[in-house]
C-alpha positions as a LaTeX table, in Angstrom:
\begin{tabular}{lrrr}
\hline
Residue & $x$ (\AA) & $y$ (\AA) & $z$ (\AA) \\
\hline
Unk1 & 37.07 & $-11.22$ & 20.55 \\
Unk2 & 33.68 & $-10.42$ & 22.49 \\
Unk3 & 33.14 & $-13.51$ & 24.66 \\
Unk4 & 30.56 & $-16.04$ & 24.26 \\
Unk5 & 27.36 & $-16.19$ & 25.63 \\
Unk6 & 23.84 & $-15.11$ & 25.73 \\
Unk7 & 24.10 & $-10.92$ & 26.43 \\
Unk8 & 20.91 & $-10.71$ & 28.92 \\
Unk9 & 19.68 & $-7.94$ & 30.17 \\
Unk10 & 18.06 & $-7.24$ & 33.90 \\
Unk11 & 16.76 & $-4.45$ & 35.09 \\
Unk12 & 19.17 & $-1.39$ & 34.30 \\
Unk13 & 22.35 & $-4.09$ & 34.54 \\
Unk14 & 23.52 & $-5.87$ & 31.43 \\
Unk15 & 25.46 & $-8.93$ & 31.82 \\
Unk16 & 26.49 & $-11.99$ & 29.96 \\
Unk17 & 25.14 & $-15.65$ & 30.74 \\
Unk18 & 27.00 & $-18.86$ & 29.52 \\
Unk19 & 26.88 & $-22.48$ & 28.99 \\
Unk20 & 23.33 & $-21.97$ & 29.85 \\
Unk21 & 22.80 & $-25.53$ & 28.47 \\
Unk22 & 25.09 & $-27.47$ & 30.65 \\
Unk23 & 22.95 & $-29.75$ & 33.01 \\
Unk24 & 23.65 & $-29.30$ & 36.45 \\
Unk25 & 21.51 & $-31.54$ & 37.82 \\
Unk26 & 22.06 & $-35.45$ & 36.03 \\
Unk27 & 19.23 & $-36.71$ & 37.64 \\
Unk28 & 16.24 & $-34.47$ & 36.94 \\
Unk29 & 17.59 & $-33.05$ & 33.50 \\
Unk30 & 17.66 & $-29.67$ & 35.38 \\
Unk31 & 19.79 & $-27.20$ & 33.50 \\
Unk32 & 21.97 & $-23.79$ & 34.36 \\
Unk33 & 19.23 & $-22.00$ & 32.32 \\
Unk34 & 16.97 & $-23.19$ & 34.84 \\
Unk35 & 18.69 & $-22.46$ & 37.85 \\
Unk36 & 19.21 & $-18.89$ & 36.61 \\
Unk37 & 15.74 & $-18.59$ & 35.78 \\
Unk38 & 14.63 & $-19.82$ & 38.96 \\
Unk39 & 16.56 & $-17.55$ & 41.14 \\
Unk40 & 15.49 & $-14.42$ & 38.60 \\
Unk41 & 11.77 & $-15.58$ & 39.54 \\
Unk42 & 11.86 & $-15.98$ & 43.22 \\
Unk43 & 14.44 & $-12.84$ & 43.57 \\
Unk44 & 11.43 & $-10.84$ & 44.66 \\
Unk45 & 10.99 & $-12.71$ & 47.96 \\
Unk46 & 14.56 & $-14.25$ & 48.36 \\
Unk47 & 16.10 & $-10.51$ & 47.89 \\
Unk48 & 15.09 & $-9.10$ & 50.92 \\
Unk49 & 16.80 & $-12.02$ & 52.98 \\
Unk50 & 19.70 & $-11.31$ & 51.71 \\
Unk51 & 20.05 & $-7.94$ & 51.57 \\
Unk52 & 23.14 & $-6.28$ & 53.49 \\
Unk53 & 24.28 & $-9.98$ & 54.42 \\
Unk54 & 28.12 & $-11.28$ & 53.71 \\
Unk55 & 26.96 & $-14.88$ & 51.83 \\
Unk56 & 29.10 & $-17.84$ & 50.93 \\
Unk57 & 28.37 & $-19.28$ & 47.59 \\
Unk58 & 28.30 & $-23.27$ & 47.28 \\
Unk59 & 29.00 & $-23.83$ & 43.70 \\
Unk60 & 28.74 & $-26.80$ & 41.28 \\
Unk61 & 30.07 & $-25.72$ & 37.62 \\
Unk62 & 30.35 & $-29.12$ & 36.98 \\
Unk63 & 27.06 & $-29.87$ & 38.44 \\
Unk64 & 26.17 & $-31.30$ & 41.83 \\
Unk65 & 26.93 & $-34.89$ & 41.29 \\
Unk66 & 30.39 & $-33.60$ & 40.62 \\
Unk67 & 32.39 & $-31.81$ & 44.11 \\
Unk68 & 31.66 & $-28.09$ & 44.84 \\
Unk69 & 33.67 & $-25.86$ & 46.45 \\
Unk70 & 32.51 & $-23.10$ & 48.84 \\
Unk71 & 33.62 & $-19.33$ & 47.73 \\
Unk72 & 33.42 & $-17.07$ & 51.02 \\
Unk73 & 35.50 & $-14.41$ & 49.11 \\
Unk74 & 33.91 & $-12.62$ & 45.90 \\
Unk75 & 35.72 & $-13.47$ & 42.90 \\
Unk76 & 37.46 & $-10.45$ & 41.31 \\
Unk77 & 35.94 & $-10.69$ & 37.82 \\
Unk78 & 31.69 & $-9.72$ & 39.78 \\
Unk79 & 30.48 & $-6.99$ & 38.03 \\
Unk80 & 31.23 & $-3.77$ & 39.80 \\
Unk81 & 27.63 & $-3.46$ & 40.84 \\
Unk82 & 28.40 & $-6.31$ & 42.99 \\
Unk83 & 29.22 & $-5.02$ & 46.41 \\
Unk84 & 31.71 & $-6.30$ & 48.80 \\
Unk85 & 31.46 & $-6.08$ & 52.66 \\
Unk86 & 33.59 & $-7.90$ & 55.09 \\
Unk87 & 32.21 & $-11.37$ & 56.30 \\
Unk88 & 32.36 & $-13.34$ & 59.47 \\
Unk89 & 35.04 & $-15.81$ & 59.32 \\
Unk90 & 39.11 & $-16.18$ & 60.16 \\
Unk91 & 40.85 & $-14.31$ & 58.37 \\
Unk92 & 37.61 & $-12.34$ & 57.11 \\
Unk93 & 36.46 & $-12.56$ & 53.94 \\
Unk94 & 35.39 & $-10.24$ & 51.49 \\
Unk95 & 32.19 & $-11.39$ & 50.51 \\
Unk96 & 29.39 & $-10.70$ & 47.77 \\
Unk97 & 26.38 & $-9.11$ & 48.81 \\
Unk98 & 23.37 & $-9.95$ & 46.67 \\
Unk99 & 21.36 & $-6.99$ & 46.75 \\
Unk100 & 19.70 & $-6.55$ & 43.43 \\
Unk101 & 17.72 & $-9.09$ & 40.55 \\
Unk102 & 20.52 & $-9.24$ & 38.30 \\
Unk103 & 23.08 & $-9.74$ & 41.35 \\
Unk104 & 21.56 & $-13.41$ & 41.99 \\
Unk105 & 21.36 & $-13.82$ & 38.22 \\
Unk106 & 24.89 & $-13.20$ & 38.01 \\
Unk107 & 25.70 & $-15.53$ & 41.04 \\
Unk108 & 23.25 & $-18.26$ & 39.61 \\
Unk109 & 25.61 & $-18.29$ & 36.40 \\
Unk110 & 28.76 & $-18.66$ & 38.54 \\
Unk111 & 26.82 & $-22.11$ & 39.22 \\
Unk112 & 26.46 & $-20.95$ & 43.08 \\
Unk113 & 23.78 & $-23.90$ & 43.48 \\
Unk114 & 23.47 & $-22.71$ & 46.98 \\
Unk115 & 23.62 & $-19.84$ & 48.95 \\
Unk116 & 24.83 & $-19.37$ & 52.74 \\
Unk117 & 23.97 & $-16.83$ & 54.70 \\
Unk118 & 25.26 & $-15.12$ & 57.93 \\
Unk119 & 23.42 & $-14.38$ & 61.19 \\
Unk120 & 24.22 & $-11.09$ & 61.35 \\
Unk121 & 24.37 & $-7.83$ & 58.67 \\
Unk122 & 27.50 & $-7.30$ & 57.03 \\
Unk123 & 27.40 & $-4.25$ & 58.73 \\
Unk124 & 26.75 & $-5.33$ & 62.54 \\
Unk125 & 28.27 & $-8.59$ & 62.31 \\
Unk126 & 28.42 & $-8.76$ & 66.29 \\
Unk127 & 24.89 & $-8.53$ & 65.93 \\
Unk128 & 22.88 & $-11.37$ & 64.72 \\
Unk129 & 19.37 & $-11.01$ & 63.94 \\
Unk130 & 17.96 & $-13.74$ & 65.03 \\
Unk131 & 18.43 & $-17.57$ & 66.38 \\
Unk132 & 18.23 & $-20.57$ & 64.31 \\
Unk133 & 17.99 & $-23.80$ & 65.68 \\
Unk134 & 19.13 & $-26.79$ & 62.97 \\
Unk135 & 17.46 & $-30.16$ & 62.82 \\
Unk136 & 19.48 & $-32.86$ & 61.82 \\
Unk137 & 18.23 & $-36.33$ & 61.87 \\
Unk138 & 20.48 & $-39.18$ & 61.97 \\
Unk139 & 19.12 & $-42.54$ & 60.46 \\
Unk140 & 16.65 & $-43.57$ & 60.41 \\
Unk141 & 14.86 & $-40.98$ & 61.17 \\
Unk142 & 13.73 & $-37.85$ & 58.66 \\
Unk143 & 11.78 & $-34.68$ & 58.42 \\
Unk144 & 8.85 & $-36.18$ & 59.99 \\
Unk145 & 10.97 & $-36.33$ & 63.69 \\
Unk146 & 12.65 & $-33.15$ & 62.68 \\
Unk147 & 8.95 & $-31.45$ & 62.47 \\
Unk148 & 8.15 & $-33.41$ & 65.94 \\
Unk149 & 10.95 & $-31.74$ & 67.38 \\
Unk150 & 10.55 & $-28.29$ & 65.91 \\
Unk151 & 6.95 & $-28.48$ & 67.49 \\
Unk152 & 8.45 & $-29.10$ & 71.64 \\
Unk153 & 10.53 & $-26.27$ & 70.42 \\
Unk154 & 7.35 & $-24.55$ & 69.58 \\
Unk155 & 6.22 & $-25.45$ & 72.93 \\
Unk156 & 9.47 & $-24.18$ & 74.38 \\
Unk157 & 9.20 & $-21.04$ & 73.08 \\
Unk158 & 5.40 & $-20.06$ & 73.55 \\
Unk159 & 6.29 & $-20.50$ & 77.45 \\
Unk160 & 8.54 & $-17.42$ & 77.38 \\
Unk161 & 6.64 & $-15.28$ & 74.93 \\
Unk162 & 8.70 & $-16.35$ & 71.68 \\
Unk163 & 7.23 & $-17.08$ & 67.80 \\
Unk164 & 9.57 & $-18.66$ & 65.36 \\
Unk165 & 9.14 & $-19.04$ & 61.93 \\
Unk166 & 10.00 & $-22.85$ & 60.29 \\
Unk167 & 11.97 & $-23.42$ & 56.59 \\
Unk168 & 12.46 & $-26.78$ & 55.19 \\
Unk169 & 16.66 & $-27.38$ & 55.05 \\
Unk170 & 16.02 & $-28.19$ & 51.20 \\
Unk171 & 18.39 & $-31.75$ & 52.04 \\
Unk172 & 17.40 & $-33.32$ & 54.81 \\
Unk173 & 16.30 & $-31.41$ & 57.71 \\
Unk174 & 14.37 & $-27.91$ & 58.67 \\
Unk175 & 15.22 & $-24.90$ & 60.34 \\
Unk176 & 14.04 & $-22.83$ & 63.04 \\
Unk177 & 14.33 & $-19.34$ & 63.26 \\
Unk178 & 13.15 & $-17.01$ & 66.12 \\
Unk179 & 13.68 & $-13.51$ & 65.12 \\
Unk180 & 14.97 & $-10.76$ & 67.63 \\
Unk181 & 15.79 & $-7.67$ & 65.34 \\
Unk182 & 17.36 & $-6.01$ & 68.29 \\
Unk183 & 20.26 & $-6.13$ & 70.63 \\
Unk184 & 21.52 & $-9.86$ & 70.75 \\
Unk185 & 25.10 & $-11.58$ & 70.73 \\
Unk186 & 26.36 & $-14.58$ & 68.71 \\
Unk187 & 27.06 & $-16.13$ & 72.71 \\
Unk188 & 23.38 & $-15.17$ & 73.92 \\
Unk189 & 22.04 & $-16.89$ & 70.74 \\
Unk190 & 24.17 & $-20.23$ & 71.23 \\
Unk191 & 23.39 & $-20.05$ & 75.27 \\
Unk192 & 19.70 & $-20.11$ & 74.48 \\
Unk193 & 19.99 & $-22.45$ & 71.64 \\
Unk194 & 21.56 & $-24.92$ & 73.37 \\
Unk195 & 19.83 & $-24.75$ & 76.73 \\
Unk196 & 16.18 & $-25.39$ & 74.92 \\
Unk197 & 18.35 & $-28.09$ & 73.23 \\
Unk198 & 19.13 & $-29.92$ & 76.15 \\
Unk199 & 15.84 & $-29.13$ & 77.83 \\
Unk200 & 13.97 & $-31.13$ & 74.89 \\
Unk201 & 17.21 & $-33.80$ & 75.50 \\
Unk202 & 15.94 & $-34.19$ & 78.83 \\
Unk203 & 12.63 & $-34.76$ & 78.13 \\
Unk204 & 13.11 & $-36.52$ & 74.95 \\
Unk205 & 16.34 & $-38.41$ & 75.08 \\
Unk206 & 15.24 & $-41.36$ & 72.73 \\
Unk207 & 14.61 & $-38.29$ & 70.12 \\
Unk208 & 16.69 & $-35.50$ & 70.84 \\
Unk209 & 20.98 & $-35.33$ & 70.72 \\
Unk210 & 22.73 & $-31.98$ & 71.32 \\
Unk211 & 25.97 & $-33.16$ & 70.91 \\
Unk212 & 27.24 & $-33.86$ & 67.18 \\
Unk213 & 28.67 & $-37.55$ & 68.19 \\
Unk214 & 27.90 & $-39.94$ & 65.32 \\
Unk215 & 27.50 & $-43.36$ & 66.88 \\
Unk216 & 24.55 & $-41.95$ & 69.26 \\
Unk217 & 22.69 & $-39.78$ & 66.49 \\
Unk218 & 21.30 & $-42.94$ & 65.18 \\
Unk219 & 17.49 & $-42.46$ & 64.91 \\
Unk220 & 17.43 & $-39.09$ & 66.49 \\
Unk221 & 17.65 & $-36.01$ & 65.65 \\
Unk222 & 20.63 & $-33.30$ & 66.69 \\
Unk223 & 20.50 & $-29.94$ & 67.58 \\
Unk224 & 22.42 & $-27.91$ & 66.19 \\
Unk225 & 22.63 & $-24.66$ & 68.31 \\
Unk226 & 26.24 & $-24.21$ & 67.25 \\
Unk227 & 24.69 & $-23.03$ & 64.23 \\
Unk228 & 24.75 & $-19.08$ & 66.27 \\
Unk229 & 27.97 & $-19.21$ & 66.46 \\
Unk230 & 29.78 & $-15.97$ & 65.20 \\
Unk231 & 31.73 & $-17.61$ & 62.00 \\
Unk232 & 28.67 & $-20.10$ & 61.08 \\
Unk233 & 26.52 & $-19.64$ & 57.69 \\
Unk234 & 23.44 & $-20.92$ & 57.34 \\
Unk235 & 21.42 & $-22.30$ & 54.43 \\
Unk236 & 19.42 & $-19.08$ & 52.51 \\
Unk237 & 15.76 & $-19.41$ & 52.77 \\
Unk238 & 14.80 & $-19.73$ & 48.98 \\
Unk239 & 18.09 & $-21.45$ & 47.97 \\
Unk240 & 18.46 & $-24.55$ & 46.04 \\
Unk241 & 20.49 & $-27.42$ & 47.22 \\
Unk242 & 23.34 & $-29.63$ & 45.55 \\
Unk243 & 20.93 & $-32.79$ & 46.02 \\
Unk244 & 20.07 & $-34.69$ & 43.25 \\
Unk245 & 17.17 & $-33.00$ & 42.48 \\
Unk246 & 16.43 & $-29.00$ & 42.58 \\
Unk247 & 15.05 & $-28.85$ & 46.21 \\
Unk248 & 14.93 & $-25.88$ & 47.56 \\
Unk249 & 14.93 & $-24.65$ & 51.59 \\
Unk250 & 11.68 & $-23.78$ & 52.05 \\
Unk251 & 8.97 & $-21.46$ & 54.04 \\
Unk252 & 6.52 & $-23.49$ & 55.99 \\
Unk253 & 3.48 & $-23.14$ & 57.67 \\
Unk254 & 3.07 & $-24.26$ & 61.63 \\
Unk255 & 0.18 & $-26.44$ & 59.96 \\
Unk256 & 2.29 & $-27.93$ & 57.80 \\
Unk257 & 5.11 & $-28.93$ & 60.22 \\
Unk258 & 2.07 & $-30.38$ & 62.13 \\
Unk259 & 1.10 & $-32.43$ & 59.10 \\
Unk260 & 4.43 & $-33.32$ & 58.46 \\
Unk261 & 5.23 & $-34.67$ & 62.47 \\
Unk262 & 2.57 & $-36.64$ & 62.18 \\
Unk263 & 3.13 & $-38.29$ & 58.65 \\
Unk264 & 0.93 & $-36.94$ & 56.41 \\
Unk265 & 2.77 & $-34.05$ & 54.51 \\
Unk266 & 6.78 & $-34.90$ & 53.03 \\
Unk267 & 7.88 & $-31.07$ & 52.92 \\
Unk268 & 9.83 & $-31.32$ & 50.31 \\
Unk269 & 9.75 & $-28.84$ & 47.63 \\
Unk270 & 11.54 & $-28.18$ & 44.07 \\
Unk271 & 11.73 & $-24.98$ & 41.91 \\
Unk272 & 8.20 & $-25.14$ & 40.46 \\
Unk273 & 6.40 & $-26.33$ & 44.06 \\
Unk274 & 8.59 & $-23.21$ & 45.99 \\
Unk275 & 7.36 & $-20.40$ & 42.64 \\
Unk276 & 3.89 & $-21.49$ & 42.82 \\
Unk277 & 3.65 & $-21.43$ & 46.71 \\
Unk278 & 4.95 & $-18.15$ & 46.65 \\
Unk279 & 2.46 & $-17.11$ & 44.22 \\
Unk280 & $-0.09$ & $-18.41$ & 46.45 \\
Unk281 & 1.11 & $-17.77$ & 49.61 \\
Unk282 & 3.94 & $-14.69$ & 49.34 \\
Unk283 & 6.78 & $-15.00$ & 51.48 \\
Unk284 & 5.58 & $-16.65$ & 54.75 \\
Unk285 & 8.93 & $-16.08$ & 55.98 \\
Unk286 & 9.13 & $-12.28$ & 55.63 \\
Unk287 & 7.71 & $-12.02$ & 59.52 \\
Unk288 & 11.44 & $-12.86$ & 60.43 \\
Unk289 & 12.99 & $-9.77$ & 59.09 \\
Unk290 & 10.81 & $-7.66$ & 61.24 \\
Unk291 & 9.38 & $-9.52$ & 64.48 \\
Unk292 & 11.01 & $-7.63$ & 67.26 \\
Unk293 & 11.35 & $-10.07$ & 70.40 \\
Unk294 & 13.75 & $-10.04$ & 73.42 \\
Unk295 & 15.03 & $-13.58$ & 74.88 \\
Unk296 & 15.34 & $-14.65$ & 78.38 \\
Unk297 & 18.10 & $-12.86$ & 80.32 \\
Unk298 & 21.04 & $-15.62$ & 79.83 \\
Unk299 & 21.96 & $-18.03$ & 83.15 \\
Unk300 & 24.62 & $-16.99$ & 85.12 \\
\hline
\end{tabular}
């Protein structure tokens, strides 16, 4: 018997999509159809941020009020257009690459809500392309102290001839990303991380944690430079999140992260705010994939 589902077909692939009516997200009615048709519709600017990267699929196929379980090796029923390349991790994991349109509308109907990705290329894993600095705020605070701290990372930066490029964390935080595209190491990435981390922790220690210790995070947000670290993932630009509504991590604008520090933007976005900004706006992260910079010599 042929199985069921909805034959689709994308691009040259052909492939089969099911349950498409099963709501994944309770709260906002949100549907698999959706999510699939989301990531089909944002594919042109998500694609090239994933390209030649080992991900790690979060997925809800009972939807995300219901526990997920992270898949960091490729299931052995992906199409066989679906490459595999070895992934950071212990033991390594053979991992999907997403490299086409129908790829993420394949992993959408696996129910892989979210989408993790490496650091490095698949193919350089020793190599990361860039840093990423993680904002997490503890309680009370929110996005509005994470933006206040992205900007003294801003500051940070600017004194030793460094851009980065800001993404909402789609939950509850935001992202920083300073792009190198060049010789780097997972340990030169953490070093610097953490040592603008505790320079901010120094100057800002009623704001700023670098250590993940819960009874001081309380009303300030951590740091988490850890997030360079050879066998880390990190949040997808352009991926939704298990929350209860279909947030996405999202692009931002310095302006807006200066709105947002001082109260007067929320930065949060769903599906149909993320399509219509990148109508509007194109991919004001795709700087980061080639924005050659060098960092400061580490300490010795």
């Amino acid at each position: 018997m042929a199985p069921k589902g909805t034959p689709v077909t994308v691009g040259e692939r052909s492939l089969t999509l099911t349950n498409l009516d099963k709501v994944l997200y309770p709260e906002a009615g949100f549907t698999k159809a959706q999510v699939i048709d989301y990531y089909a519709r944002v594919a042109p600017v998500m694609l090239p941020h994933l390209h030649g990267r080992a991900l790690t699929f979060h997925r809800f196929p009972n939807g995300v009020d219901q526990k997920g379980f992270f898949e960091k090796n490729c299931p052995g029923h992906r199409p066989e257009w679906v490459p595999v390349s070895i992934g950071p991790g212990t033991p390594p994991p053979k991992s999907c690459r997403i490299e086409e349109p129908a790829a993420l509308v394949w992993a959408g109907n696996q129910a892989a809500i979210e989408i993790h990705a490496p650091m490095a290329l698949a193919d350089d894993l020793m190599n990361p392309r860039m840093v990423v600095f993680d904002f997490d705020p503890g309680r009370p605070a929110t996005i509005v102290e994470c933006a206040q701290v992205a900007l003294a990372v801003r500051e940070v930066l600017h004194a030793v001839d460094l851009e980065g490029w800001c993404k909402t964390s789609g939950s509850k935080g935001m992202q920083l990303y300073v792009p190198v595209n060049g010789a780097l190491t997972h340990e030169h990435a953490s070093s610097f991380a953490l040592a603008v981390g505790q320079l901010l922790e120094r100057q800002l220690p009623d704001r700023v944690l670098t250590v993940m210790t819960k009874e001081r995070r309380t009303g300030k947000v951590f740091v988490d430079w850890s997030q360079n670290s050879f066998h880390k993932t990190t949040i997808a630009v352009y991926s939704l999140r298990a929350r209860p509504r279909p947030t996405v991590s999202t692009p931002v604008s310095w302006d807006e992260v200066t709105d947002a520090a001082e109260g007067r933007a929320e930065l949060r976005f769903e599906t149909a705010d993320v399509l219509a900004r990148v109508e509007a706006l194109g991919d004001l992260f795709a700087p980061t994939l080639t924005t050659r910079q060098t960092l400061p010599a580490p300490s010795r």
